[in-house]
C-alpha positions as CSV (number, residue, x, y, z in Angstrom):
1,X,-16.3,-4.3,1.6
2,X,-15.1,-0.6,1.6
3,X,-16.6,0.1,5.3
4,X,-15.9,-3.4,6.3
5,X,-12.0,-3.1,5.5
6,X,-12.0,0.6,6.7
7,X,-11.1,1.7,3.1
8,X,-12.6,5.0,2.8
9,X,-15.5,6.3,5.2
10,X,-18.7,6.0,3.4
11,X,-22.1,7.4,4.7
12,X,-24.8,4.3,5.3
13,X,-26.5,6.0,2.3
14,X,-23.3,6.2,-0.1
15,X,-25.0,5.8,-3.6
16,X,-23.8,2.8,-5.7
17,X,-23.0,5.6,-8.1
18,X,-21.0,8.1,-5.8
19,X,-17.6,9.2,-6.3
20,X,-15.3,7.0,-4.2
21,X,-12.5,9.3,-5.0
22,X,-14.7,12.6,-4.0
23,X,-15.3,10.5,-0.7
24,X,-11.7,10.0,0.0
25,X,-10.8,7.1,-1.3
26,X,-6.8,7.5,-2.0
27,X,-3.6,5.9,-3.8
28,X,-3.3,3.7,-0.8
29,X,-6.1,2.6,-0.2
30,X,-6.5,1.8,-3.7
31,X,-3.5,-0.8,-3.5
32,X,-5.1,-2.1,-0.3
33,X,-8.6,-2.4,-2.1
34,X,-6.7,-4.5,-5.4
35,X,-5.0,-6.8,-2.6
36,X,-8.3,-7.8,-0.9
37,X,-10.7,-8.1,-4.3
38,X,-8.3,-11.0,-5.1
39,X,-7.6,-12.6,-2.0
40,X,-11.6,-12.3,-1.5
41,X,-12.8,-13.0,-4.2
42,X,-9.9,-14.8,-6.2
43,X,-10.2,-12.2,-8.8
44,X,-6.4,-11.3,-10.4
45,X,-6.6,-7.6,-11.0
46,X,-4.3,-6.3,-14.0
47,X,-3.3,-3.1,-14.8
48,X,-6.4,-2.8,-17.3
49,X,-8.7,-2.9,-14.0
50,X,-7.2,-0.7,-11.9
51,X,-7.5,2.8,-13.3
52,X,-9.6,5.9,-11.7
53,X,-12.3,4.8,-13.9
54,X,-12.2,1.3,-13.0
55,X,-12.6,1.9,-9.1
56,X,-14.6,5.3,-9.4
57,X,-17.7,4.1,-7.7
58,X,-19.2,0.9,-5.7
59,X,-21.3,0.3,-9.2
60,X,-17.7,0.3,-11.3
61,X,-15.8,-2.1,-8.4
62,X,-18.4,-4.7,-8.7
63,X,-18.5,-4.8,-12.4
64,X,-14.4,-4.9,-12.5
65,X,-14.6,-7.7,-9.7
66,X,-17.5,-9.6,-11.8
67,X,-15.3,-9.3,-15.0
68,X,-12.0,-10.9,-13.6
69,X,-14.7,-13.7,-12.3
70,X,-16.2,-15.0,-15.6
């Protein structure tokens, strides 16, 4: 989703674990990332989920994502 939607550019072999933040990911694109999770995935985002460590890396996106799911 983060290459897809031209987020941040992330090597092919970005770890799951990897610093989004180190890789460039900024303030903006963190307010674009929070609109498409919930138009996506129809996840509503509060301000609990949306902190550095929330969005840090791919591994802590998908958990936030799977949590606003159940």
């Amino acid at each position: 989703m983060l290459r897809e939607e031209e987020l941040v550019e992330l090597a092919g072999d970005f770890p799951a674990d990897g610093d989004l933040f180190a890789a460039g990911l900024d303030s903006m694109a963190v307010m674009q990332m929070i609109v498409i999770i919930e138009e996506r995935f129809g996840a509503r985002l509060g301000p609990q989920d949306v902190g550095r460590e929330q969005l840090a890396t791919p591994e802590a996106v998908a958990a936030t994502i799977r949590a606003r799911l159940v």
